[in-house]
N, C-alpha and C positions, 0 to 999 in steps of 0.2 A: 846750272840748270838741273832742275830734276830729271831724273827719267825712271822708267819703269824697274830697272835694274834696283836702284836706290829704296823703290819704294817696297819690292820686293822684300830684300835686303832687309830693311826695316821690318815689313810685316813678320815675316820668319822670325827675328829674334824676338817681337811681342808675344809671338805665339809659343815661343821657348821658353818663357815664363819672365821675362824680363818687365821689370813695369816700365812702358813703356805707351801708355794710353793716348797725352800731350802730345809725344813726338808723333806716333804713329795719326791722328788727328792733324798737326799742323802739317807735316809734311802730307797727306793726302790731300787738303785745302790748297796748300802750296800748289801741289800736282794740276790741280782741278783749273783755279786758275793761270797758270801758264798755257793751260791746253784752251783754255777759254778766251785766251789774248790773242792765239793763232787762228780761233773760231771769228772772232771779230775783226782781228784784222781780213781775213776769208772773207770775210761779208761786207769788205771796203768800208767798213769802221774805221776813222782818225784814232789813235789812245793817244788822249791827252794828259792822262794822269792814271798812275796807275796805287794803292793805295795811299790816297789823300786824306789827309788827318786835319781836322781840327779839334781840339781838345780830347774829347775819347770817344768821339765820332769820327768814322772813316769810308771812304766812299772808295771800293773794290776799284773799280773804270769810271771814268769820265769822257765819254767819246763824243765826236761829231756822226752823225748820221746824215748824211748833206748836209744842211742849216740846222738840224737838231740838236742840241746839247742831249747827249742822254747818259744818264747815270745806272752803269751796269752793275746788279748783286751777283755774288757768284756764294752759290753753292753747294758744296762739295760734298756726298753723302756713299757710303758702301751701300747702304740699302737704295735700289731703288722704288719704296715702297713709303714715298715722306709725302705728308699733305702741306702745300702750298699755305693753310694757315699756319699750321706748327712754321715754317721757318719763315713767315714774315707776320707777325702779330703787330699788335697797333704799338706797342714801343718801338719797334724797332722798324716800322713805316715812317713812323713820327720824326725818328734819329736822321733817318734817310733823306727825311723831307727839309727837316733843318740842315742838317749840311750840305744839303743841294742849297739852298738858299746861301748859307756861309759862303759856298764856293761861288757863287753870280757875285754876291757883294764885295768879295775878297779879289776876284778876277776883275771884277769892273766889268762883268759881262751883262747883255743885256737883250737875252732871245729865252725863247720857248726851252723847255726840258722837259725831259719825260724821262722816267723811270724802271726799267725793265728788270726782270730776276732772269738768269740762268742758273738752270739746274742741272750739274756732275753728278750724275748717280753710276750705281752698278758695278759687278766688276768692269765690266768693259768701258765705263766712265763716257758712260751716254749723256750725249748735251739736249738737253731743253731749253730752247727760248721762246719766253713770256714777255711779249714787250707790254708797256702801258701796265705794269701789274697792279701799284696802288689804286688803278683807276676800275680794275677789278673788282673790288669787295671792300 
C-alpha cells in the first residue's frame, strides 16, 4: 500500500533532477485511488471490481450503490485547477461507456448503471464526487 511517506520520497528525488515524470504520475494515480476506495467504501459503496480491463479499456471501480451498478473514474491531479472537460472528453466517455456495457454482458448482469468521476486534486489530495457525470454534458 502507498502512503504519503513513499510518495514523498518519490517527489523529492524528481525534484533532485532524476527523471522520474511516469513514476512520480503513476504512483500519485495509484495514491489517489486507494484513498478513493476508502472514500467509497465510506459512503457504503460494494467494490466490486477494482481495475477491470477489457482490451485497452479499464474501468477504475465498479460498485453497487444499493441496486446501482455504478462505474467510478478516478482522477488524480496535483493541480487542483483541472476542467471536468479536459479529463473526460468524448473519447474517453465513449471508452467508459463501452466497457460498462463489456462488463453487464461479460458479468451476465442485468440492472441500471450510472457513471460517476471522482476528482483527487491538490496537495492535500481533496476528493470531488460527480455522480451521473456523462449525463452532464
Amino acid at each position: 500500500m502507498l502512503d504519503l511517506y513513499n510518495i514523498a520520497e518519490l517527489f523529492l528525488g524528481c525534484k533532485l533532477g532524476e527523471d522520474c515524470t511516469m513514476a512520480w504520475h503513476n504512483e500519485l494515480g495509484k495514491y489517489g485511488e486507494e484513498k478513493v476506495n476508502r472514500y467509497l467504501l465510506d459512503m457504503g459503496y460494494t467494490v466490486l471490481e477494482r481495475n477491470w480491463k477489457i482490451g485497452h479499456k479499464e474501468l477504475d471501480f465498479v460498485c453497487l450503490d444499493g441496486e446501482m451498478l455504478v462505474v467510478v473514474e478516478v482522477k488524480t491531479r496535483e493541480n487542483d485547477k483541472v476542467s471536468l472537460f479536459e479529463l473526460l472528453d468524448f473519447k474517453k466517455k465513449r471508452n467508459l461507456q463501452l466497457a460498462g456495457a463489456a462488463y453487464l454482458t461479460q458479468k451476465n448482469i442485468h440492472r441500471e448503471i450510472r457513471f460517476d468521476l471522482v476528482l483527487v486534486s491538490g496537495a492535500e489530495m481533496r476528493i470531488e464526487y460527480i455522480k451521473e457525470v456523462i449525463d452532464l454534458f
